[in-house]
N, C-alpha and C positions, 0 to 999 in steps of 0.2 A: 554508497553515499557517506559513508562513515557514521557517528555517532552509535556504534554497536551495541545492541542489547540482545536480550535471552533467542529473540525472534531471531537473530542474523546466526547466532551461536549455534541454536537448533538446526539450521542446514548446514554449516557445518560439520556436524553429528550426526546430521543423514550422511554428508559424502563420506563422511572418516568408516559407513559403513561396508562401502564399494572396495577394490581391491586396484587402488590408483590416488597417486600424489593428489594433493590438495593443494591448489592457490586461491586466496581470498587477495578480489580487487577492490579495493576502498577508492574510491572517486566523487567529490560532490560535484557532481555532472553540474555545473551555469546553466545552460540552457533548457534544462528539467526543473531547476527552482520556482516556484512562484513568487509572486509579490509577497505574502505575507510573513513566508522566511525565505525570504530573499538571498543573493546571496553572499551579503556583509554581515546580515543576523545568523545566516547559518554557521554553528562554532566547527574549528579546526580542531578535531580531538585523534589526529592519528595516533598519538601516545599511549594515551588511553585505549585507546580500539587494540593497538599491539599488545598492550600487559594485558587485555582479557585476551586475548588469541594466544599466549604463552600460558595465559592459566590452564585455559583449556586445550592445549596441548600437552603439559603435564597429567592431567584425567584422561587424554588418550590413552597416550601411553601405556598408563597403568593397566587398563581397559585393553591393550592390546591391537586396539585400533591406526586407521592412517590416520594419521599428522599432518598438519598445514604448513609444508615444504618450502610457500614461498609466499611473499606480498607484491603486491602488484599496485603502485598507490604513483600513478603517473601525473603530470601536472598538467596545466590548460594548455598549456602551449606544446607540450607533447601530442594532447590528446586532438587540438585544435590548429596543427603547423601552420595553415593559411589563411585561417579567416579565425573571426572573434566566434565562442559559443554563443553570443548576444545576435547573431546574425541570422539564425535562426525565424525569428519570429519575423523576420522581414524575409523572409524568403531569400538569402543569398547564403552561398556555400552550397558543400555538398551535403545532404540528408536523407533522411529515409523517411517515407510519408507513406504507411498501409493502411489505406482510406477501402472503407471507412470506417475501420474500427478506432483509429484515432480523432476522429471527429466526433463520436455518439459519446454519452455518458460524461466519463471523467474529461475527453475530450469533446466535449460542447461548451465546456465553460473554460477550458483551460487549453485553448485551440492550439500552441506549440510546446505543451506538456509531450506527448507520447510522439511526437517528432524528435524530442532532445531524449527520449529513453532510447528509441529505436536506434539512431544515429548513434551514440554515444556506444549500445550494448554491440550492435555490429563492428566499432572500432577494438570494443576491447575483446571481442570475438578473435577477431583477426588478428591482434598480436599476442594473445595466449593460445589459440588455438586448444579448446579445451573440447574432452570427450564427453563431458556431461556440465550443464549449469545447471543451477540451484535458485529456484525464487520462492516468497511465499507467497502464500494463497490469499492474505488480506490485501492483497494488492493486485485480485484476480483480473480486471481486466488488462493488466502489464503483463500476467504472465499468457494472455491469450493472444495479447500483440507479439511478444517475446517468441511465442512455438509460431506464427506465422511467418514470422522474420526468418528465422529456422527453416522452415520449407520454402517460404521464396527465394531464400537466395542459397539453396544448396549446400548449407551449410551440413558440414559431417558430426553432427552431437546431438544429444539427448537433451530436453527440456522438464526438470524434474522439481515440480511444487511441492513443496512441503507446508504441511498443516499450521494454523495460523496458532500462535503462541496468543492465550489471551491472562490478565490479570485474574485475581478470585474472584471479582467481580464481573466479569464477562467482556472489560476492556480487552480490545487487540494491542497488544504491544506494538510501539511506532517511536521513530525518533523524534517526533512532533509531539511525543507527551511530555516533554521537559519542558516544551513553551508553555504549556496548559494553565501551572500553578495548582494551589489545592482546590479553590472556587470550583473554576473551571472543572478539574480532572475530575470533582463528584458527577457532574452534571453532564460529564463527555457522553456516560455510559449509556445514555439515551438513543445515540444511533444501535447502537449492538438491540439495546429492548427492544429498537424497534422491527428491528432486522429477527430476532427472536418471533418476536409477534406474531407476525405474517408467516413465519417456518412453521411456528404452532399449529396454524389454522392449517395450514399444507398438510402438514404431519395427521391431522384430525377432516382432512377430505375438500377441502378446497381448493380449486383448482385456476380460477379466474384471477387474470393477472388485476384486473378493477376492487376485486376485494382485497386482494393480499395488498397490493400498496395502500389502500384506506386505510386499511387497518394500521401499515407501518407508521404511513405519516398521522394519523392520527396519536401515534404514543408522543411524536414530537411536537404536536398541537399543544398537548396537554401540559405536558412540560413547559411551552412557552408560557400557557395562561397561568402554571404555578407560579413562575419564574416572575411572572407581571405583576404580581400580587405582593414582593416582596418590596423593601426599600434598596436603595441607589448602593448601599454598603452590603448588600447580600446577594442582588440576584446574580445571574445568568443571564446575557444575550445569546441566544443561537438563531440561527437561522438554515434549515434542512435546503440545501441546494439540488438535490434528487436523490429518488426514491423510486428502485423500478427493477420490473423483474427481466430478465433476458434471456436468449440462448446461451450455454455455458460455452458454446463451441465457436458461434460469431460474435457474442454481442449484442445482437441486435433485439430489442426488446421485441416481447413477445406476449399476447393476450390471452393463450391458455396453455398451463402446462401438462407437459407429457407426460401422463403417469409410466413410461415405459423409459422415459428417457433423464427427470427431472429438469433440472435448471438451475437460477442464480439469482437469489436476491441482494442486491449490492446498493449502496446510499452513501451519500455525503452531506456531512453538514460544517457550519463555520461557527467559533465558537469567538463571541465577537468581543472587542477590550471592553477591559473592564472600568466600570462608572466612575467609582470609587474604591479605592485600594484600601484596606482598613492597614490601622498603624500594625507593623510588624508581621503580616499578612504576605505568605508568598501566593507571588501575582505569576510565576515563570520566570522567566530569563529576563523576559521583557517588560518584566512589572507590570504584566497586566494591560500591556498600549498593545499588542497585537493582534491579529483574528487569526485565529488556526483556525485552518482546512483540515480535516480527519475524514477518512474513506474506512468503510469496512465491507463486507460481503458471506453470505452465506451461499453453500449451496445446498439446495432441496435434491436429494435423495433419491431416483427413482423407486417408486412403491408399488410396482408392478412389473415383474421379471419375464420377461418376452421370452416364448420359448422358438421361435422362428428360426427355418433353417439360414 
């Protein structure tokens, strides 16, 4: 999607571990944008994305490691010969639709989201023809659409997650944190606490998916009632759009976990414009008029090692 940071770098850095060429494809997929970076707000930064991918090809090198041999940065009308990427949501063209994991979760609110990921990654599948892709984990229910996309349609390569890159403070790195501003970006960290929370309680023997999301969504309760408390030039609006445990394998949410097996707690919330922009106050890109959508996800652990032949 472009906009490169530490998190895209870091897989990278997993593939330059394997013993095979490296292509990184930068594409800000249309038909995967949402409304609130849209995509006239989403900035063009290929330049930028290339001087970090020659930086960190020089640290290869050094390192000894494989190199990113090629880019791969195709345009709409490449990527989309006969129909508009905007066609999508009305159901015309050709797509790819693995129901129903694109329908639950990130997809119930954002119904031709994981239609334009699917479609989009099996195009760029098919003219790289690559041995291994690369996704990260804060973006886990993509990369569980991603490996079924993989197994249904035969494709010959490996689906390889790498670990989510988060800030000191427990933010997941995302190309939607330059929309945030500073306001915003203190107040982001409330999905990760809350997503913490409920791992806590896992971690220390709880097992019912009814307490672990009380608990999460309660950290974003709190936060809002702090947030309420403030004047027009200080607070935060958010608004938690779900919060819920599931199988790490479908998706599909799930009411208790398997101490043998673990799972997935993963939540979204929107972090909504801001009231009042104070003088000289960075607001984001957008000075503060837009609502960011931020996804993150943990996974729980299994805490009981099956010994079954």
């Amino acid at each position: 999607m472009g906009m490169l940071h530490e998190g895209h770098l870091s897989l990278v850095r997993l593939a330059a571990q394997q013993p095979s060429a490296i292509l990184v494809s930068i594409y800000a997929n249309p038909s995967q944008l949402t409304t609130e970076v849209g995509t006239h707000s989403y900035p063009s930064t290929l330049d930028s994305d290339l001087a970090l991918l020659v930086a960190l090809n020089e640290s290869l090198t050094t390192n000894r490691s494989r190199t990113v041999r090629a880019i791969f940065a195709p345009t709409d009308r490449e990527m989309y010969p006969f129909s508009s990427p905007h066609d999508i949501p009305r159901g015309l063209g050709s797509f790819v639709n693995i129901l129903p994991m694109t329908s639950i979760l990130e997809g119930a609110n954002r119904s031709s989201h994981f239609i334009g990921v699917a479609t989009v990654c099996l195009k760029l599948f098919n003219a790289v023809r690559p041995d291994k892709v690369y996704f990260g984990e804060k973006d886990y229910q993509q990369t569980v659409i991603i490996k079924r996309l993989v197994q249904d349609f035969l494709l010959d390569m490996e689906v390889v997650v790498g670990k989510t890159i988060r800030e000191a403070d427990g933010m997941a790195l995302s190309s939607r944190n330059v929309f945030l501003g500073t306001r915003r970006r203190l107040v982001a960290t409330v999905l990760v606490r809350a997503l913490n929370a409920a791992r806590t309680a896992y971690e220390a023997g709880e097992v019912e998916r009814d307490e672990l999301v009380s608990l999460g969504k309660q950290v974003a309760e709190d936060e809002q009632v702090k947030q309420g408390q403030l004047s027009k030039a200080q607070r935060v609006n958010l608004e938690m759009i779900y919060f819920e445990l599931a199988d790490q394998e479908s998706m599909t949410p799930i009411r208790t976990v398997d101490p043998e097996r673990g799972a997935v707690l993963c939540g979204a919330i929107q972090m909504l414009p801001l009231e009042v922009l104070a003088n000289g106050e960075d607001g984001g890109r957008q000075d503060g008029n837009d609502t960011i959508r931020l996804i993150d996800s943990i996974l729980l652990k299994p805490r009981i090692t099956s010994y079954r032949d």
